[in-house]
DRENZAMAR-738183 format. One line per 4 residues: number of its first residue (from 1); their letters; for each residue x, y, z of C-alpha. Coordinates in nm, 4 decimals. Layout:
% DRENZAMAR-738183
NUM) A) X Y Z  ...
//
This chain:
% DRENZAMAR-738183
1) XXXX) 0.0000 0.0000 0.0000  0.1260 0.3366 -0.0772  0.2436 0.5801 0.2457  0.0827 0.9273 0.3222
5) XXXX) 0.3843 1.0989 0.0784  0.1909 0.9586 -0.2166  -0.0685 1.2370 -0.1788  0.2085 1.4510 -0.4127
9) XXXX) 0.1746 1.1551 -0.6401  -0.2421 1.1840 -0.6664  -0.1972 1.5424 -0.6942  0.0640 1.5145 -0.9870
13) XXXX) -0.2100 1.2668 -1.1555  -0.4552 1.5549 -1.2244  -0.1991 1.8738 -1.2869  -0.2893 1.8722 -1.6800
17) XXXX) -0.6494 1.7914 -1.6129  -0.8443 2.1464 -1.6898  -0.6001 2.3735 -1.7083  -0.6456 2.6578 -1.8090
21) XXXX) -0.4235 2.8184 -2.0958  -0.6192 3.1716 -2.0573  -0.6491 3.2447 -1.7142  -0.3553 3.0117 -1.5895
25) XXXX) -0.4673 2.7634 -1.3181  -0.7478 2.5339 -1.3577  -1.0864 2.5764 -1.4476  -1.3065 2.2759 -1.3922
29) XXXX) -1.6894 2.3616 -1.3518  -1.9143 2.0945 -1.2575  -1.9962 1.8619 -1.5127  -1.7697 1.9904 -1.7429
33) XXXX) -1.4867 1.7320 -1.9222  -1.2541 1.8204 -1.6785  -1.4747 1.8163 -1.3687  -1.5972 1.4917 -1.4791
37) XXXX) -1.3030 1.2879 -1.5803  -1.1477 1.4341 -1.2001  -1.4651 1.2369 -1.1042  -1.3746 0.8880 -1.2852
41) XXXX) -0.9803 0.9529 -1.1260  -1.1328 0.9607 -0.7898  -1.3445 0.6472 -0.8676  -1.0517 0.4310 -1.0390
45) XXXX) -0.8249 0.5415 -0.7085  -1.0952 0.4281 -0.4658  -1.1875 0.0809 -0.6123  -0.8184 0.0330 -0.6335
49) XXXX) -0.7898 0.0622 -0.2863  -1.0683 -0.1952 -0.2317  -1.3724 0.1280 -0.1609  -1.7162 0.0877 -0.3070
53) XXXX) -1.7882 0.3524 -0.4468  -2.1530 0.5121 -0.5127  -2.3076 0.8194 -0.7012  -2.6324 0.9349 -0.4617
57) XXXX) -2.9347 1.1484 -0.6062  -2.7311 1.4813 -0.5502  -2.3940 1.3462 -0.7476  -2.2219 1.3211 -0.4387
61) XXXX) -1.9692 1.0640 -0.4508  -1.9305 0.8204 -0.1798  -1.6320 0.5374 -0.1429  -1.6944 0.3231 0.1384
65) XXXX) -1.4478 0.1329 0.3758  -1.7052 -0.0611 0.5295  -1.7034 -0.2950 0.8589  -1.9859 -0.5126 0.7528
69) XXXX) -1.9207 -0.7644 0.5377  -2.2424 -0.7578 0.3113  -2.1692 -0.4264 0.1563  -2.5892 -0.3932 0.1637
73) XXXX) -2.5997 -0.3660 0.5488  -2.6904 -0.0683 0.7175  -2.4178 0.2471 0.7811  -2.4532 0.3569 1.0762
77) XXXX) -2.2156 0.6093 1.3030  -1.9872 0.6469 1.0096  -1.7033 0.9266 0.9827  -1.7234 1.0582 0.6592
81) XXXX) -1.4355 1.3070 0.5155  -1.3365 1.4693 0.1965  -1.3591 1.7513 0.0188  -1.4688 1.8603 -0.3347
85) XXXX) -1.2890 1.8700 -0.7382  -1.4412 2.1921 -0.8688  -1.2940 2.4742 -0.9355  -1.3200 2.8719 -0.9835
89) XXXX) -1.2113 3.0291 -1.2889  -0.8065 3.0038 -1.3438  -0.7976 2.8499 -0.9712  -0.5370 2.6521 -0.7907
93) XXXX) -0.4821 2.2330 -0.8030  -0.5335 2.2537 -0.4119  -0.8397 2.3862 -0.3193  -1.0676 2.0651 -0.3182
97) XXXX) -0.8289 1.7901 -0.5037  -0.6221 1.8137 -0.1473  -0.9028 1.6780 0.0371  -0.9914 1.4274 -0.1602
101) XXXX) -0.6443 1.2793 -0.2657  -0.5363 1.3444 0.1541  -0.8127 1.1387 0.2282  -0.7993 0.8431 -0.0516
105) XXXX) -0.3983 0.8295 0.1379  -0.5235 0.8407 0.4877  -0.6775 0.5114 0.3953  -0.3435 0.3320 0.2875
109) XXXX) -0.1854 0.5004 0.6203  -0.4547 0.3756 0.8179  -0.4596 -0.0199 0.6768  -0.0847 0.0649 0.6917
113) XXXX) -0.0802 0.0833 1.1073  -0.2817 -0.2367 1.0899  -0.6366 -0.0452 1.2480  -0.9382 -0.2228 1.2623
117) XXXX) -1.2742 0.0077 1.2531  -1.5158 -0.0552 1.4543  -1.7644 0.1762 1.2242  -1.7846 0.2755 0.8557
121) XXXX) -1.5638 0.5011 0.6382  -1.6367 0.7158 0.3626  -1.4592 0.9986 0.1657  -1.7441 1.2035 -0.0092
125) XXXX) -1.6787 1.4506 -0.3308  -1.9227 1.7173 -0.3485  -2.0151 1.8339 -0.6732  -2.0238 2.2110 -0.6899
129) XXXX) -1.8440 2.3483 -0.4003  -1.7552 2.6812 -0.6026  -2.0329 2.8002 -0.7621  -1.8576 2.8987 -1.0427
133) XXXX) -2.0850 2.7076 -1.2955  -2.4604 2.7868 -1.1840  -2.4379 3.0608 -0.9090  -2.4768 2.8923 -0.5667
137) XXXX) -2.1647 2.7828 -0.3755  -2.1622 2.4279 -0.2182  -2.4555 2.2893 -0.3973  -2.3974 1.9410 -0.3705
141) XXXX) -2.4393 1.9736 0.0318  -2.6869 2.1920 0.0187  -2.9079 1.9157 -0.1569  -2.8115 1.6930 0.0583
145) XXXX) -2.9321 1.8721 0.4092  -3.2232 2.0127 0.2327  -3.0731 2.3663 0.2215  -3.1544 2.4669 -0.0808
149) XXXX) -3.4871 2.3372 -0.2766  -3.4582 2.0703 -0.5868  -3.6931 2.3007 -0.7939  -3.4633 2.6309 -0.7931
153) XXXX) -3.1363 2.3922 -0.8514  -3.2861 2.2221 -1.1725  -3.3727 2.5574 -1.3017  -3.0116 2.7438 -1.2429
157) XXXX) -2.8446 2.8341 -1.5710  -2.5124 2.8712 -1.6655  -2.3879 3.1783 -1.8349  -2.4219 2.9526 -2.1844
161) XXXX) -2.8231 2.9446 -2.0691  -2.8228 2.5573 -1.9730  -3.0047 2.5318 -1.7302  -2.8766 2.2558 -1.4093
165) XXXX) -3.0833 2.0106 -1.4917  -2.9727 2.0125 -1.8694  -2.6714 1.9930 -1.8239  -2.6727 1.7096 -1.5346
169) XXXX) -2.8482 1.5270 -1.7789  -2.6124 1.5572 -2.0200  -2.3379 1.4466 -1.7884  -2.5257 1.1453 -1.7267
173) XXXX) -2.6960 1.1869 -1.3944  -3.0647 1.2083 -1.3437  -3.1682 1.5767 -1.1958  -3.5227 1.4323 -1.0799
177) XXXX) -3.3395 1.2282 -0.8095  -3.2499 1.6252 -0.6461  -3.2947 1.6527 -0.2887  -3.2624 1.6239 0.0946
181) XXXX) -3.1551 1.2831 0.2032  -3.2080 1.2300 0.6442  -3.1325 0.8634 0.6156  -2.7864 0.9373 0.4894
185) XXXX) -2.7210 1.2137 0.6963  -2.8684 1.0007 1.0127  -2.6352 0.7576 0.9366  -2.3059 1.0038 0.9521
189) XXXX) -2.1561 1.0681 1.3309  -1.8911 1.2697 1.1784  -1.7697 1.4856 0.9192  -1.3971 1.6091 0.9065
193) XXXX) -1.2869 1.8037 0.5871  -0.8953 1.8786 0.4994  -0.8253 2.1593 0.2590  -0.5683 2.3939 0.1814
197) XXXX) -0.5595 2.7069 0.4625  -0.6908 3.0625 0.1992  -0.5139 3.2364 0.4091  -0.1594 3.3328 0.5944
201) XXXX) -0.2409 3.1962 0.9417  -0.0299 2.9268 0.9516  0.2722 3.0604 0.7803  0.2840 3.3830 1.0415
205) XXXX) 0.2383 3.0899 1.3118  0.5270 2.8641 1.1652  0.2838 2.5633 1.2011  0.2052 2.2889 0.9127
209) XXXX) -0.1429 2.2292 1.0174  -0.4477 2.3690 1.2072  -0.7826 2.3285 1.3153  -1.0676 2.5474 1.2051
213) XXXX) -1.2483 2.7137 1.4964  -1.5613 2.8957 1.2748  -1.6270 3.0236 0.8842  -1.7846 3.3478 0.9006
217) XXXX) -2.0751 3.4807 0.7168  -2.0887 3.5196 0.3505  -2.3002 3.5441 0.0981  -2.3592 3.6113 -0.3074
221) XXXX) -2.5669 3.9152 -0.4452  -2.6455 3.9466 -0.8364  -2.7314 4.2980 -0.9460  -2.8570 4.3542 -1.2600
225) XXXX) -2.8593 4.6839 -1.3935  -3.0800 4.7459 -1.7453  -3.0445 5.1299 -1.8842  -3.0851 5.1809 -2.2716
229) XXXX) -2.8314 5.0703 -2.6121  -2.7064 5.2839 -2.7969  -2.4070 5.4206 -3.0326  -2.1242 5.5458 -2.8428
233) XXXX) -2.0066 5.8141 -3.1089  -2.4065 5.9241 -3.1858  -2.5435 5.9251 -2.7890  -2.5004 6.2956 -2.6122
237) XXXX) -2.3706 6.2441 -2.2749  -2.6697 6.3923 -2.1499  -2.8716 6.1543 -2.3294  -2.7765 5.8253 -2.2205
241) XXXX) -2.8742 5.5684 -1.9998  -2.5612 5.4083 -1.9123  -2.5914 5.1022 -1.6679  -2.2319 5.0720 -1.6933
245) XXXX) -2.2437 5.3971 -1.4936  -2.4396 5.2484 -1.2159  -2.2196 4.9526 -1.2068  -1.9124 5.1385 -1.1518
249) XXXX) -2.0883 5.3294 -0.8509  -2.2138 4.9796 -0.7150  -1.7727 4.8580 -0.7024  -1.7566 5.2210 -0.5285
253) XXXX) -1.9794 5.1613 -0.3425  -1.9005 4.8309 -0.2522  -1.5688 4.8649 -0.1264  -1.6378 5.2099 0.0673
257) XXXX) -1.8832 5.0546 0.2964  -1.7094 4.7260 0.2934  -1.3903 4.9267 0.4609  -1.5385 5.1454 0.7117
261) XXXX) -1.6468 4.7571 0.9192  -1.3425 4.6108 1.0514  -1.2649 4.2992 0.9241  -1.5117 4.2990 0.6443
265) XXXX) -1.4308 4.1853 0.2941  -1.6706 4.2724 -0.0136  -1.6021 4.1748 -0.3930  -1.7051 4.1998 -0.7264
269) XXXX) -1.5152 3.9292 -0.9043  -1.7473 3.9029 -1.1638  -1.8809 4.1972 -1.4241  -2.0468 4.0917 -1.7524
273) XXXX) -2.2113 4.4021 -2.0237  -2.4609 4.3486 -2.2761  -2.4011 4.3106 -2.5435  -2.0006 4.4465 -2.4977
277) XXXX) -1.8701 4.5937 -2.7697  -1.6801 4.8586 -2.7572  -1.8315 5.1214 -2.9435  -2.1584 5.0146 -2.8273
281) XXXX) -2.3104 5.2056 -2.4653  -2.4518 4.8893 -2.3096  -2.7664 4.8193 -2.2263  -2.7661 4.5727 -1.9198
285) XXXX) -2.5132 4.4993 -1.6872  -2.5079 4.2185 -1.4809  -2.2602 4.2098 -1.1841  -2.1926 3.9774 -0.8469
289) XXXX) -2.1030 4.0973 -0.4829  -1.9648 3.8731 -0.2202  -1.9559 3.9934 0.0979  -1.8447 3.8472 0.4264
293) XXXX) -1.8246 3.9350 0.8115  -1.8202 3.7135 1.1476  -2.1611 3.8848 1.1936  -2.4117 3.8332 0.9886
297) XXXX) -2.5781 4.1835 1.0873  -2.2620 4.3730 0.9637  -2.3099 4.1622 0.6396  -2.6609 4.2458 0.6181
301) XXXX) -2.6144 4.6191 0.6428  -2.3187 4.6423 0.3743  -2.5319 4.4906 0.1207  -2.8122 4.7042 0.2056
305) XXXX) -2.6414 5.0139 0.2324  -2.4686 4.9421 -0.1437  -2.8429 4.8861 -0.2895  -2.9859 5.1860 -0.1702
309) XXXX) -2.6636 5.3736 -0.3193  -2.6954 5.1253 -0.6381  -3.0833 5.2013 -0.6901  -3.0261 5.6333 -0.5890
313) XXXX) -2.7485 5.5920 -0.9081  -2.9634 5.3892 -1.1396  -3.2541 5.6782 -1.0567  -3.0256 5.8796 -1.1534
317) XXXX) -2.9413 5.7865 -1.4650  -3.2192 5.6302 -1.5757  -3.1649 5.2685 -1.5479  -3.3615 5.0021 -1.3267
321) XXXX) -3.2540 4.7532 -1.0578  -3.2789 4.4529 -0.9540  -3.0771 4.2960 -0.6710  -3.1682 3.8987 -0.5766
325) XXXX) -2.9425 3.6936 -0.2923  -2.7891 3.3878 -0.4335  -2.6819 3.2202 -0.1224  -2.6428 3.3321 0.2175
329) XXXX) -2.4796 3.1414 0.4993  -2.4123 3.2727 0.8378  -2.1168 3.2168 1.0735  -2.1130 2.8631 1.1156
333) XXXX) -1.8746 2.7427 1.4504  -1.7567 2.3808 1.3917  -1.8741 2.1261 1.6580  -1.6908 2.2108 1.9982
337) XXXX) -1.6892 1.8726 2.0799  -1.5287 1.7323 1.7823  -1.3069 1.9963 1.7924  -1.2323 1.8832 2.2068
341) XXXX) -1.1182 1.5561 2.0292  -0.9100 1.6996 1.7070  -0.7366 1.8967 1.9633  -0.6542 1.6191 2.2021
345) XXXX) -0.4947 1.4034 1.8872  -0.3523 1.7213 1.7612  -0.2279 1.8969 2.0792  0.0351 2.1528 1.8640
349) XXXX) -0.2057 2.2730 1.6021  -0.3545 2.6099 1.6381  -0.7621 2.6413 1.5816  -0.8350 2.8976 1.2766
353) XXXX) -1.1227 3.0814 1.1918  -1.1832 3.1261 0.8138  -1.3461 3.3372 0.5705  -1.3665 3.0667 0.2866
357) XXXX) -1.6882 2.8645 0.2607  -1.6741 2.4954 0.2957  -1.8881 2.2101 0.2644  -1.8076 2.1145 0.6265
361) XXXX) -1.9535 2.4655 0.7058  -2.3126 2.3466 0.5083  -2.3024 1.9968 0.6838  -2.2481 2.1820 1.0589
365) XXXX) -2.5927 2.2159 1.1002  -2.6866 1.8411 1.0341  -2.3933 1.6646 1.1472  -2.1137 1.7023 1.3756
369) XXXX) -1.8095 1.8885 1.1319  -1.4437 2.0358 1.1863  -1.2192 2.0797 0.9645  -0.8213 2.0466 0.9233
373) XXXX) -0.6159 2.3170 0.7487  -0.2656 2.2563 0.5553  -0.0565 2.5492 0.5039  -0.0355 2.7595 0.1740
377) XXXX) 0.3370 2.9322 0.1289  0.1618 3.1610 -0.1136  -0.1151 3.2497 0.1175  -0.3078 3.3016 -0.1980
381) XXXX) -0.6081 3.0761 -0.2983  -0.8527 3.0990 -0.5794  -0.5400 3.1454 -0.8362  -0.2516 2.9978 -0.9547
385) XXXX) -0.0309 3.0996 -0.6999  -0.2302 2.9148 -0.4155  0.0381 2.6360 -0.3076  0.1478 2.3461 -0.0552
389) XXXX) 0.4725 2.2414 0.0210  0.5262 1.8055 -0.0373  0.6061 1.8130 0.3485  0.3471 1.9944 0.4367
393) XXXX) 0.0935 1.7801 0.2683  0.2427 1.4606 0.4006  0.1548 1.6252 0.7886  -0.1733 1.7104 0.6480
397) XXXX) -0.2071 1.3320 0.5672  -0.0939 1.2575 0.9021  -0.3011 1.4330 1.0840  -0.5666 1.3762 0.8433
401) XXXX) -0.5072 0.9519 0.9492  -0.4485 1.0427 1.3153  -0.8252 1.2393 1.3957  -1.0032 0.9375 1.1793
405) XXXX) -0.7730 0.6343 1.3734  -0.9578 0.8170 1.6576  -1.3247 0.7967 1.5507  -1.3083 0.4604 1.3384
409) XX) -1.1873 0.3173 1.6790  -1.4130 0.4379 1.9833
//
């Protein structure tokens, strides 16, 4: 069996799978080529390693070291872990693939020590985790706890207009099957996610690995902003009804109210004009805000304070409004005493909090969750820079091996 060092190796399977020549990075949407052949690399490296692997109703994958032998038996009080193989746009080959390929090599380390559970293991990939493809950030867990209704999910669409349950179909899944499953979620005692820290805690604490203490509140705003098309070279200034205008005072706007709350972060990563040419005065504009704060209050009041400054522009110049929430998710603290027991294994690793949204942070409120950390050099996530040292993953994989050997055994 290979050792906990072979995570490098997993990782070095997938490094040409989606990159991206354009942005740099990877981009791997859900069910796109590259999202889905990740998907078949996770399923090859699990039956080789003796897990059964299953597909549920939401896509989630599931590879099962089970303690029964009839493989139909019940699961009960099993300790699930894993992460996700999406991407964002140009992102890194850590954020989600560490997870997953940490946890497929936790197994080997575990059979390697010779332990016996007494209860079930799985490692779970969530489908979706980003967002990136249909607008609502860990999807696949939000089915699966009933967070987010089947109905709205089948009719998402992509910026291509396919809508979710299109293009699920096309990937060969079956979108009717959507939805919240409480006997599988009954049936998990614990959840424990490793991914790469988005962040510089651990390199200003000198420390490989850490333990996440909450994720604070974030969500995802569209604003659309219509005004009226016309020529750029024929259209007095006085004239027009620019919603790219409005847009611009929106990023303003955004960032001066985002600044003025300590600790807050706000972002518009994403800006797309209609019809965007460049001689052309657009006539929509369609932008997204992400904006995150421990409290959810403080969250609440940037966004509102940006609309009312978004909609006095628009007035202004003409143009009309509309702002819908995406997702929302407030400041989720992992399970204390799960937590109480990562920290006993792992006496030396620091607890984290984290402004990054997580699976683990959707499954907190059905399931006991923490989460492990590994550090990033870079400190940089969501690009190509984001990073992780070989030695660095190999703790991760230890540590990873050491919290389960814990739970599989009492």
């Amino acid at each position: 069996m290979p050792t906990s060092a072979d995570a490098n190796t997993l990782l070095a399977e997938i490094a040409t799978i989606g990159a991206d020549p354009e942005r740099g990075g990877y981009s791997r949407p859900v069910f796109s080529p590259a999202e889905l052949e990740l998907r078949a690399w996770f399923a090859r490296n699990a039956a080789a390693r003796g897990l059964r692997v299953e597909t549920d109703g939401n896509g989630i994958l599931w590879a099962w070291w089970d303690v029964a032998t009839d493989d139909s038996a019940p699961r009960h009080d099993a300790i699930v872990t894993g992460s996700h193989l999406d991407s964002v746009p140009g992102g890194g080959n850590f954020d989600g693939p560490l997870g997953v390929a940490s946890a497929l090599v936790a197994v080997d380390l575990l059979r390697d020590r010779g332990i016996a559970p007494i209860r079930p293991l799985a490692v779970a990939v969530f489908p979706e985790e980003e967002g990136s493809r249909f607008g609502i950030a860990c999807l696949g867990s939000r089915l699966l706890t009933g967070a987010v209704e089947p109905d709205r999910v089948r009719a998402l669409r992509d910026d291509a207009g396919r809508s979710f349950a299109e293009a699920s179909a096309d990937a060969g899944f079956d979108p009717s099957t959507l939805g919240a499953d409480p006997e599988r979620l009954a049936g998990i005692a614990a959840f424990v996610e490793l991914h790469v820290e988005q962040g510089r805690g651990l390199i200003d604490l000198d420390r490989p690995v850490a333990l996440a203490g909450a994720i604070i509140a974030h969500g995802r705003w569209h604003v659309r902003i219509e005004g009226r098309g016309d020529h750029a070279g024929a259209t007095r200034m006085a004239d027009r009804q620019d919603p790219v205008v409005v847009a611009a005072e929106t990023i303003r706007s955004l960032r001066v109210h985002t600044l003025v709350v300590d600790d807050a972060r706000g972002t518009v990563g994403r800006v797309k004009v209609t019809p965007g040419g460049t001689n052309v005065i657009a006539s929509a504009v369609d932008l997204w805000m992400d904006v995150r704060h421990r409290s959810e209050e403080a969250v609440r009041r940037i966004v509102s304070e940006v609309t009312a400054g978004t909609e006095r522009a628009a007035a202004a110049e003409g143009c009309v409004v509309t702002v819908t929430e995406q997702s929302f998710s407030p400041t989720v603290a992992f399970d204390p005493g799960l937590r109480a027991v990562m920290q006993a294994v792992l006496p030396d690793a620091p607890v984290l909090d984290t402004g990054a949204g997580h699976d683990a942070g959707v499954l907190a409120g059905a399931v006991p969750t923490g989460m492990l950390f590994v550090r990033n050099p870079s400190g940089a996530s969501h690009t190509p820079a984001e990073s992780a040292e070989p030695e660095d993953v190999a703790a991760g994989v230890e540590a990873l091996a050491d919290v389960l050997e814990h739970l599989l055994t009492r």
